[in-house]
N, C-alpha and C positions, 0 to 999 in steps of 0.2 A: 572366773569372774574378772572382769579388767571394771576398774573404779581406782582412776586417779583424777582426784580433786585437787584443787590449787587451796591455798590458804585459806583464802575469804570463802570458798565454798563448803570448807573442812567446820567452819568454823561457823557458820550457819546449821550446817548441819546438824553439829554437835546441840548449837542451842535450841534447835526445835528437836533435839531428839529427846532431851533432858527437862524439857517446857511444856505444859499443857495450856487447853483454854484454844482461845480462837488469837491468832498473830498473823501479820502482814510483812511478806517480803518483795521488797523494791527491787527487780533485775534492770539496771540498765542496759543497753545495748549491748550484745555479745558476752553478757556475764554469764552464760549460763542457766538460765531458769527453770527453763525444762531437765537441765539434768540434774539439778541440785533436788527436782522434784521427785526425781524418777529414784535417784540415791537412798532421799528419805521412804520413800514406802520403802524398798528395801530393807532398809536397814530396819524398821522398826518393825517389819516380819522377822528378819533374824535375828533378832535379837529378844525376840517374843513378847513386844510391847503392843502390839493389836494383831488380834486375828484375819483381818481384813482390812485394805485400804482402798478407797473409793479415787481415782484419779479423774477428774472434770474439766473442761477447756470449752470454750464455749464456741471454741469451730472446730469445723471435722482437720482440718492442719494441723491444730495443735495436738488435738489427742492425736492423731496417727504417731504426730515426732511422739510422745509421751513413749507409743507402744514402740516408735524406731530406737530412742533411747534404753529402753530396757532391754532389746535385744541385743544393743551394743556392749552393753553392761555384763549381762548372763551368757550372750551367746543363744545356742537353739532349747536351753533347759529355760528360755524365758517364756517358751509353750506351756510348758507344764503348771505355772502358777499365777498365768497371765491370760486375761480374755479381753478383748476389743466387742461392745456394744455399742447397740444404738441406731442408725439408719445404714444401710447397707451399702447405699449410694455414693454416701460419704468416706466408704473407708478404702484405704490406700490397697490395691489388690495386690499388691508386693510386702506388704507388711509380715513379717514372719513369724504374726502371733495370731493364734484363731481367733475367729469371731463368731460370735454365738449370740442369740437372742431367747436360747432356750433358760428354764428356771433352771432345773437339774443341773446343766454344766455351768452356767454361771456361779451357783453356789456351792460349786466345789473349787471355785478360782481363789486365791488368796489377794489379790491385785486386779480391779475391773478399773476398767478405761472408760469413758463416757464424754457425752456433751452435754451441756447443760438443759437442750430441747429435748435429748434423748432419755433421760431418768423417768418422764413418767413412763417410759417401758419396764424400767427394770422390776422384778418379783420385790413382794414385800420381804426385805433384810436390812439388816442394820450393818453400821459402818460406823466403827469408833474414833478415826481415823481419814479424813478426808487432805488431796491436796488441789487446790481449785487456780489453775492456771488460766494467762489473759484477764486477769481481776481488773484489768484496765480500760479494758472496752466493755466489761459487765455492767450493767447498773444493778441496783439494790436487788431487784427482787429475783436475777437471776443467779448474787450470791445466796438467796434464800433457800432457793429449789436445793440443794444438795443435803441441807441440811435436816430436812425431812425424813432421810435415813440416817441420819445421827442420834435425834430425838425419841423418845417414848411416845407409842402412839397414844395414851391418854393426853403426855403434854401437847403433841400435834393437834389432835382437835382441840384445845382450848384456846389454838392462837391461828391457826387455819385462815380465818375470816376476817382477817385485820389486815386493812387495807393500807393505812398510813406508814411509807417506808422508816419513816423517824422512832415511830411505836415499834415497827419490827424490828430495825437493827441494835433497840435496846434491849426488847424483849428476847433478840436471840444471844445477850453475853446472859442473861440467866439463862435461859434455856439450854446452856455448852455448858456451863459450871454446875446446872441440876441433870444435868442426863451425862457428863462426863466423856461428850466428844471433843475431839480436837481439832482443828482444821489449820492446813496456812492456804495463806491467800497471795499467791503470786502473781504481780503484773508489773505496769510502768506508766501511771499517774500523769507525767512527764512526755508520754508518747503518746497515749490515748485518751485522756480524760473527755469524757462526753461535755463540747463547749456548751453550754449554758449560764445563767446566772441564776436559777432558782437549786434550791440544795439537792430538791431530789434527781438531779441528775446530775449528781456525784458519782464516777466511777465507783465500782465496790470496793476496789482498794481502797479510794480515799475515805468510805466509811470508817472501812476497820482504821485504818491508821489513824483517825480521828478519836476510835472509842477505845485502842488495845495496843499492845507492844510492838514494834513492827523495827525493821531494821534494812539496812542496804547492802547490794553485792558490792564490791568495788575492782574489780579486776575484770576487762577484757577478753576476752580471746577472739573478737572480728578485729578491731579497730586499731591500726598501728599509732605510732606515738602523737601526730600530727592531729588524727581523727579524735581518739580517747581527750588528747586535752580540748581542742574545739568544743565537741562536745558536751564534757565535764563543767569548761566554763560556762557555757550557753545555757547550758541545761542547770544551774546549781545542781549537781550531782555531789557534791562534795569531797572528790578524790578520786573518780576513777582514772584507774589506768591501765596501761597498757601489759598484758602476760609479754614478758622479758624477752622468750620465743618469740613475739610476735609485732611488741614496737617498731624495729627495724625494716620490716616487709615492707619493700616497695612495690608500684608495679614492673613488670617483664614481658619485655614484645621481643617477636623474633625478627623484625628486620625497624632499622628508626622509620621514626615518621616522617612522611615528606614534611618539606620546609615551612608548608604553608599549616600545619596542624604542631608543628614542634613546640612549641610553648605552650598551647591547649592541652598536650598529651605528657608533654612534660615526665616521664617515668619518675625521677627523683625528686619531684615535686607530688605532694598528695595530694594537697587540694588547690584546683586553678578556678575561678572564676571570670567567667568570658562575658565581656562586657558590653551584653547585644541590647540594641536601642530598637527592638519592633515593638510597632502599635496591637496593642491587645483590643479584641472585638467584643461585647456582649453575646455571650449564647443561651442565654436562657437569665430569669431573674437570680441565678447562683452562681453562673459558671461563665469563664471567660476563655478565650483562644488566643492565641500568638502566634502569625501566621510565620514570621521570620525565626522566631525560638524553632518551631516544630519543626522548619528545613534545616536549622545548625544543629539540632538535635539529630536528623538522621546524618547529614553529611559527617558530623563527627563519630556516628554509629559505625557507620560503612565503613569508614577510616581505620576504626580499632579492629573492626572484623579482619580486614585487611592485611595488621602486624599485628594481631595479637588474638590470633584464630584459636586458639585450647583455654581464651579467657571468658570469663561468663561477665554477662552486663545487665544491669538494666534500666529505663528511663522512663524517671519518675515525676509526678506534677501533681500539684494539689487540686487542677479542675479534669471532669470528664469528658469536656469539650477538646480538652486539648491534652487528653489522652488518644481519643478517635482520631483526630486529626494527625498526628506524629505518626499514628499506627499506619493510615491511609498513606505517609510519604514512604515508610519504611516497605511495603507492601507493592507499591509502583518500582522500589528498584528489586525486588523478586526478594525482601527478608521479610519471612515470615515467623524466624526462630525470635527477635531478641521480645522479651519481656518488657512492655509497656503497662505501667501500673499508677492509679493514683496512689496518694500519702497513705489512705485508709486501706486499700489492699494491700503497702509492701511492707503492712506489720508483718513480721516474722519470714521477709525477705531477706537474703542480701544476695551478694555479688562479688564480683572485683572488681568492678570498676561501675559506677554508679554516675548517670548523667541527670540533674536534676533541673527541670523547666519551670521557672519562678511564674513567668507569663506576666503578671499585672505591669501595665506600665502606662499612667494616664496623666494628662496635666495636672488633676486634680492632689496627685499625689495619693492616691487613695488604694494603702495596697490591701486592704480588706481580710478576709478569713487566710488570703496566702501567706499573713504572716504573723500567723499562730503560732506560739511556743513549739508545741504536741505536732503540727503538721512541720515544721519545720527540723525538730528535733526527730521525724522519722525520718527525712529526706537525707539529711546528712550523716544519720548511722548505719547506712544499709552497705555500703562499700569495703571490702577486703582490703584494696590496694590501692586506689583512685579513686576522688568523687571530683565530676565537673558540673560546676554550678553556671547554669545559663539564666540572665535576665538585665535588668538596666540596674548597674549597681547605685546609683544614684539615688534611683528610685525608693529602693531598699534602704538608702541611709537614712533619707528625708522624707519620707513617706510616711503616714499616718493611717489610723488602723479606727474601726469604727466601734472596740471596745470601750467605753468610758473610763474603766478600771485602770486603763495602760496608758501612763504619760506618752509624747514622744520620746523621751532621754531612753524610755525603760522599754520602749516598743523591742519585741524580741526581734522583727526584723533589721532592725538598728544594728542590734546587737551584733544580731550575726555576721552583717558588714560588716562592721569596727575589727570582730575579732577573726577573720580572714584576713583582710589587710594590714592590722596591723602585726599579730602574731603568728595565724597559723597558715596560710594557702599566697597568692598572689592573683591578681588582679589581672591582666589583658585585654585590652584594646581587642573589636572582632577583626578578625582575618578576613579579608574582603574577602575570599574562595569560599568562605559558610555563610554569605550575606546576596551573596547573587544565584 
C-alpha cells in the first residue's frame, strides 16, 4: 500500500476518522481532495469503522480519479474491494478497477464509486459511510440524492416529498444523527460556487458549512510559491501554501525563447501578464470574443510548443465564443493536441504552463461575469510551472462588474491586477510579433 500524506492531510484525516455526523471539507487548488478522499474510505474499512463506503463525484472525471486514486494507493488488490458504477459511457476504459452494474457483485464490494445521476441505478443497500466530492458545483438536492442510502427506508419515505432545499438540508442533520450515517462533503466554494443571489443555489458545500463543522486543506502540491500565495491572497484561503518539494519549481524549456516572446515566457518568472489592448465583440447575449487575444494566444501556444515540446498546456477563458474562436486559429496552423477550455470545464484541470484569455475590454469599463472571484480563481490555479495571463490590464484594474454586492475597491478583478503587479507576476507591454 503506498499512502504518504503531508501534515494538513494526515490531519484531516485523523479528524474525520475520529468524527461523525455530516462535515464539510474545503480543498483548495492542488491540496489534494480526491486523495484525502480516497485515504478515508480506506482507512475506515481497515480499521473496521464501516462496512461499506459509498464514494460520489458528480462527474464521470471525478469518480474515475477517485477509482485512479485508489489504485494508486493499493496497487492491483484495489480490484478486489473496489467497483466503478454507474453509466458505462462515462467511465475511463483504462481504469484498473472493474465496473459492474450487477447487484450480486456490487454488494460484495466494500468501496463503490458512483455519480451523483448514476445512484438511482444502484440495488437497494445501505452505506454508513459516504464521501461526496465536487460539493462545489453540486447544489442542494444533488448533495441529497446520496443520502438515500444512508437513511432508513421508513425515515426516507417520510421526508421523500419535500420540496423546499432549506426544509431539506435541516431535516437531513436529524436524519444523519437518527439513522447514524456520516458523510464528508469535499469541494471549493471559492472555485465553483453556482453565481446567483437567491439561497437556493448555494453550492452544497456552502450549505453544510453553513449548518455543520467543516474545515480547510492548506498545503499544495500543483502551485509553486508565486502561485499558492497569488492565489491564497485572492482567494482569502487563509494560509495556503506551497509543499516544500514543490515552491521552488519553475518552468524548463529546451532551447530559450526567441527574443520576441522572452519576457512573455520568461522561465524564472511564474506569472507574466501581457498587456493586449484588442477590442472584444458581442457573441451572443452572454458571451464575448477577442479577436487579437485569441491570435496572442495561439502565437504564444506555437511558441511554447516549439521549446518546450515534453510540456503540457492549456488555454483557458471564461467565454465559449472565444473558446471556438482560439481553437479555430490553433487548428489553421495544424494543432490540434493543445487543450482549449472554458473556466467551468478546467475544474479539475491543470498543466504546466497555463495561458489564460480575460477577452472583455470595452469603453464602458464593464468587465462583467469575467471577473468573478470562482471563474477567476479557476483560471489562475490550473498551472504547474507557468500561468500567462492575456487581456487589457487596465481594464481589469478600473473596470466595474454588474454585481451590486461588489464595490469597485473590492471587485475581485481589481484585485487580481493589484496583486500581480504589485507582489506576485509582472506586467508587459505586447510584443508587436503577437499583435500582427
Amino acid at each position: 500500500m503506498r499512502l504518504l500524506l503531508d501534515s494538513e492531510q494526515l490531519r484531516v484525516l485523523n479528524w474525520r476518522t475520529n468524527t461523525s455526523d455530516i462535515a464539510a471539507l474545503e480543498g483548495p487548488p492542488g491540496c489534494g481532495k480526491t486523495t484525502v478522499g480516497s485515504a478515508l474510505a480506506l482507512k475506515l474499512i481497515a480499521e473496521g469503522i464501516t462496512k461499506r463506503v459509498l464514494l460520489v463525484a458528480y462527474t464521470n472525471a471525478a469518480a474515475n480519479e477517485f477509482g485512479w486514486e485508489l489504485f494508486h494507493i493499493l496497487g492491483p488488490s484495489a480490484a478486489n474491494i473496489c467497483i466503478r458504477t454507474g453509466n458505462p459511457t462515462g467511465v475511463d476504459p483504462t481504469l484498473p478497477i472493474p465496473f459492474s452494474r450487477s447487484i450480486d457483485i456490487i454488494l460484495k464490494k466494500r468501496i463503490v464509486i458512483s455519480t451523483n445521476l448514476s445512484l438511482k441505478r444502484l440495488p437497494t443497500m445501505r452505506f454508513d459511510n459516504m464521501i461526496i466530492d465536487e460539493a462545489g458545483i453540486e447544489r442542494i438536492e444533488h448533495l441529497l440524492w446520496p443520502f438515500w442510502f444512508g437513511v432508513d427506508r421508513q425515515v426516507q419515505s417520510a421526508h421523500r416529498y419535500q420540496d423546499n432545499a432549506s426544509t431539506q438540508i435541516n431535516d437531513l442533520m436529524e436524519l444523519i444523527s437518527r439513522c447514524g450515517t456520516v458523510a464528508t462533503v469535499v469541494g471549493d466554494p471559492k472555485q465553483s460556487r453556482p453565481i446567483s443571489p437567491v439561497n437556493s443555489d448555494y453550492s452544497a458545500i456552502e450549505w453544510v458549512m453553513k449548518r455543520s463543522r467543516w474545515d480547510t486543506l492548506r498545503i499544495s502540491h500543483r502551485l509553486p510559491d508565486s502561485l499558492s500565495g497569488l492565489v491564497n491572497e485572492f482567494a482569502s484561503y487563509g494560509g495556503l501554501r506551497s509543499a516544500p518539494e514543490i515552491a521552488p519549481r519553475r518552468l524548463t524549456v529546451e532551447v530559450p525563447p526567441d527574443i520576441e516572446y522572452r519576457e512573455i515566457i520568461q522561465p524564472d518568472e511564474v506569472i507574466t501578464w501581457v498587456d493586449v489592448n484588442g477590442n472584444e465583440r458581442p457573441m451572443g447575449p452572454t458571451s464575448w470574443a477577442n479577436e487579437l487575444e485569441a491570435k496572442a494566444c495561439t502565437k504564444i501556444s506555437n511558441h511554447l510548443s516549439k521549446i518546450a515540446s515534453k510540456k503540457t498546456k492549456v488555454i483557458v477563458t471564461r467565454f465559449t465564443a472565444q473558446k471556438h474562436i482560439i481553437r479555430n486559429y490553433l487548428q489553421r496552423i495544424g494543432d490540434y493536441n493543445t487543450k482549449v477550455t472554458t473556466t467551468t470545464g478546467a475544474l479539475g484541470t491543470q498543466a504546466d504552463i497555463v495561458i489564460f484569455s480575460l477577452v472583455r475590454n470595452n469603453p464602458e469599463r464593464n468587465v462583467g461575469a469575467a471577473g468573478t472571484l470562482q471563474d477567476l480563481n479557476v483560471a489562475i490555479s490550473r498551472s504547474k510551472e507557468k500561468l500567462i495571463i492575456l487581456g487589457n490590464f487596465e481594464m481589469m484594474l478600473n473596470g466595474w462588474t454588474n454585481d451590486a454586492s461588489v464595490s469597485h475597491r473590492k471587485s475581485p478583478a481589481r484585485n487580481l491586477a493589484r496583486l500581480v503587479e504589485s507582489k506576485y507576476g509582472k506586467i508587459i507591454d505586447t510584443p508587436k510579433i503577437i499583435t500582427v
